[in-house]
C-alpha positions in Angstrom: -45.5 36.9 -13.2 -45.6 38.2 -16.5 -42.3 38.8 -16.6 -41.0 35.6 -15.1 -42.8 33.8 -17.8 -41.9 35.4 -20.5 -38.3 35.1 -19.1 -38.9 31.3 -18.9 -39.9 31.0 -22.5 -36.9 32.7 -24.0 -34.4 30.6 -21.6 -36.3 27.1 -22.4 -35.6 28.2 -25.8 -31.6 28.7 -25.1 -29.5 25.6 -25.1 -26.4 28.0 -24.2 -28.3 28.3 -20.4 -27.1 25.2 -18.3 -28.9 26.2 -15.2 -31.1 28.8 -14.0 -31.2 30.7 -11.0 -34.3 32.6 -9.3 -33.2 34.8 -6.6 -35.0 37.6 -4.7 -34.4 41.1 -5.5 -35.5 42.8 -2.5 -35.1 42.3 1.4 -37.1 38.9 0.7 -37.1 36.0 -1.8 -41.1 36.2 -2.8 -44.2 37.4 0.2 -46.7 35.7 -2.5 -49.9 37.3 -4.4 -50.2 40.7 -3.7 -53.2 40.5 -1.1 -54.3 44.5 -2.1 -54.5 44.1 -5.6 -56.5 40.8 -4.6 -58.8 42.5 -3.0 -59.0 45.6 -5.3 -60.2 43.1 -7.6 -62.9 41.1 -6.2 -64.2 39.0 -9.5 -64.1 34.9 -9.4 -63.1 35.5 -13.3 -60.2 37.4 -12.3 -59.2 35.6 -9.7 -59.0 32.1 -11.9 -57.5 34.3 -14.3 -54.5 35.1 -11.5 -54.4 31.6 -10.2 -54.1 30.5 -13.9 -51.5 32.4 -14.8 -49.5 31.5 -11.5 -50.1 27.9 -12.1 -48.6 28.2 -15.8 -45.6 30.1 -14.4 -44.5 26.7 -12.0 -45.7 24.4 -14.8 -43.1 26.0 -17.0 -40.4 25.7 -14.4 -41.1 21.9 -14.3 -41.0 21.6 -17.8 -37.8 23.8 -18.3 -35.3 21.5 -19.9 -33.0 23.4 -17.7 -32.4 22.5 -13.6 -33.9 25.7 -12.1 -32.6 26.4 -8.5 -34.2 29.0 -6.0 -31.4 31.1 -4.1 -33.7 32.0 -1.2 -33.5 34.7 1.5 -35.7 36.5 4.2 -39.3 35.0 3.8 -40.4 32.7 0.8 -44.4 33.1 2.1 -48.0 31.7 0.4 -46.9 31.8 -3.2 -43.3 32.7 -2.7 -43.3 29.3 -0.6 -45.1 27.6 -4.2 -41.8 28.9 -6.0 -39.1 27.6 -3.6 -41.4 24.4 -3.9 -41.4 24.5 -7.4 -38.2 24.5 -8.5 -36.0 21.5 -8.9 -33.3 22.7 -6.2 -33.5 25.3 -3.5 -30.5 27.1 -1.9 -31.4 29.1 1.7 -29.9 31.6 4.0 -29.7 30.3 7.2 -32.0 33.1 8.1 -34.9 32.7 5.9 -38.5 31.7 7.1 -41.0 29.5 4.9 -44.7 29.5 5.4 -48.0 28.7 3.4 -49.8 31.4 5.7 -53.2 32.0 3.6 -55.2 30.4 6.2 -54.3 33.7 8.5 -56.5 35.5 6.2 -58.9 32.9 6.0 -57.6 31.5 2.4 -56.4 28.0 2.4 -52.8 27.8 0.2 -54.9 25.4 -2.5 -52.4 26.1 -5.3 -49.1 26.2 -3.1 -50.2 23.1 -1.5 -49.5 21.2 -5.0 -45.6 21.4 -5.2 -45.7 21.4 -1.3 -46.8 18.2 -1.0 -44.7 16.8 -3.5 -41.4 17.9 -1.8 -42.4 17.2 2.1 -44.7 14.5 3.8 -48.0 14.9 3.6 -48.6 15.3 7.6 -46.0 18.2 7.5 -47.2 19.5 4.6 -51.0 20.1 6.3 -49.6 21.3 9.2 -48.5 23.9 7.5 -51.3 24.5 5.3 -53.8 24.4 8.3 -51.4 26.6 10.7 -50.0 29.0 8.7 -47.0 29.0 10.9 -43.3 29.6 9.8 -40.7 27.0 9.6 -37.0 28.4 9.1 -34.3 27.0 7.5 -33.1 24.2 9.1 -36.5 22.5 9.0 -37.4 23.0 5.6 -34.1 21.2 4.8 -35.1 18.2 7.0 -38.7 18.4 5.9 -37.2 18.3 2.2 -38.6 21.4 0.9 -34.7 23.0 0.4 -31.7 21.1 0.0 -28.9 23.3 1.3 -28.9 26.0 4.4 -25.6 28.5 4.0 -25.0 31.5 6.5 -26.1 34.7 4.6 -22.3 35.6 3.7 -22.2 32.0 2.4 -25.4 31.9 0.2 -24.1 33.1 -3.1 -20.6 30.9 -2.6 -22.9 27.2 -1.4 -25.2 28.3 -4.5 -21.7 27.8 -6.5 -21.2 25.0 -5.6 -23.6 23.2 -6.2 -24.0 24.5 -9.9 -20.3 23.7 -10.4 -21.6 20.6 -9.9 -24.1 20.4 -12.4 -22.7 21.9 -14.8 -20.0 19.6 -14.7 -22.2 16.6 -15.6 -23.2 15.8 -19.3 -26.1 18.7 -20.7 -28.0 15.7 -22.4 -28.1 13.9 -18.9 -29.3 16.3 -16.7 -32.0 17.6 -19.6 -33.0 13.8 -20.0 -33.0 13.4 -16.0 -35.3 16.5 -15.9 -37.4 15.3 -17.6 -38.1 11.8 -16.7 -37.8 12.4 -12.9 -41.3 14.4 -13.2 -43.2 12.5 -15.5 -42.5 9.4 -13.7 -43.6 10.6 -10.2 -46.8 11.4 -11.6 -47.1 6.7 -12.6 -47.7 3.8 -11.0 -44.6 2.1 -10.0 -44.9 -0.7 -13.0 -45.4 2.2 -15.7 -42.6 3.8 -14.0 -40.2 1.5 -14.1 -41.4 1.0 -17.8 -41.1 4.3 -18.5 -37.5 5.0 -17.3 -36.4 2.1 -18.9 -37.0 3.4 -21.7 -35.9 6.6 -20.8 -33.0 4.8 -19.8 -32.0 3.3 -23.2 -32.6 6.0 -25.4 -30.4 7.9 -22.8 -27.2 5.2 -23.2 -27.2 5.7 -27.1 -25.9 9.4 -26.4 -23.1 10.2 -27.4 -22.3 11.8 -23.6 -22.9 8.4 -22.7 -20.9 6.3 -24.1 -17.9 8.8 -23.5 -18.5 9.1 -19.8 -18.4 5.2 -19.8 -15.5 4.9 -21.9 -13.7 7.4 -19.9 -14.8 6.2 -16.2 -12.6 2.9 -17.8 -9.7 4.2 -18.8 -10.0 6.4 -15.7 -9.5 10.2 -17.6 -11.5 13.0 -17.8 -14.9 12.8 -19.5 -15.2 15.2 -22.6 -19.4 15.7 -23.2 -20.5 17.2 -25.7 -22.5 20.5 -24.7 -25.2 22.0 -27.1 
């Protein structure tokens, strides 16, 4: 976790990165906390120092100005689950399993359940929590909690695409979009339709703006202007 964060603060830092990919190094995408070392250290201090330190790790992927997409194979389990939840998009192997499974072990997924219930509905969401029971692929992209499913040979090449298709929409957009997407889910409707109006404005005095209208008009090829 260390390291994922400190990768996240250099990147947030980088207007050269468009988009940013977290991927699974190993025969899985993330099994969650390491239940030994849990265990090995059985203080409340150090576990609110853990869960901290998790919880600032998906905070700074929501506040990354950057859309950050989880490429996702095998099993994305407890807190690997949090992550695919976390992050703006998620790309999955038609293989891979999803589960919130602490309640196996007789620990409820309290800090998963936060993005989790902000991507699927709320019933789903608690079955999961109270069952601990895997969903694959195909359902978490029905329940919401991934947006594209891709035979294993196919992952990296549907991951492509749809970064092709970000990055070939205005920087100052998508950053802006970001941005206001989350802070507005967390309103009431009236102060977030105030909000993005706002939001909305400042955004049609950019530059990017402007020349993506003028463009769509004269039907030719927008020309943004990338940091």
């Amino acid at each position: 976790m260390g390291e994922l964060q400190s990768a996240l603060d250099v990147i947030a830092a980088d207007r050269s990165v468009r988009v940013v990919v977290i991927a699974g190094a190993g025969k899985a995408f993330c099994a969650g906390h390491d239940l030994k070392e849990m265990r090995a250290n059985n203080r409340q201090e150090y576990y609110e120092a853990l869960f901290r330190r998790c919880s600032k790790v998906m905070l700074s992927i929501q506040r990354l100005p950057q859309p950050v997409i989880a490429r996702v194979h095998g099993v994305a389990t407890a807190a690997g689950c949090q992550l695919v939840a976390q992050c703006d998009l998620a790309v999955a192997s038609s293989d891979a399993r999803f589960a919130v499974s602490g309640i196996n072990v007789g620990l409820f997924c309290s800090t998963p359940s936060v993005p989790l219930g902000r991507n699927v509905g709320r019933k789903q969401a608690m079955e999961m929590l109270l069952t601990g029971e895997f969903i694959d692929a195909e359902t978490a992209r029905e329940r919401g909690l991934i947006n594209r499913v891709a035979a294993a040979d196919q992952l990296d090449a549907e991951l492509q695409r749809l970064i092709d298709a970000i990055l070939a929409k205005s920087q100052v957009a998508v950053e802006t979009g970001k941005a206001m997407f989350a802070k507005q889910l967390e309103m009431g409707i009236e102060a977030a339709y105030q909000y993005a109006g706002q939001v909305m404005a400042c955004n049609m005095m950019a530059h990017d703006a402007g020349e993506g209208i003028d463009a769509f008009m004269l039907k030719r090829p927008a020309q943004w202007r990338h940091s």
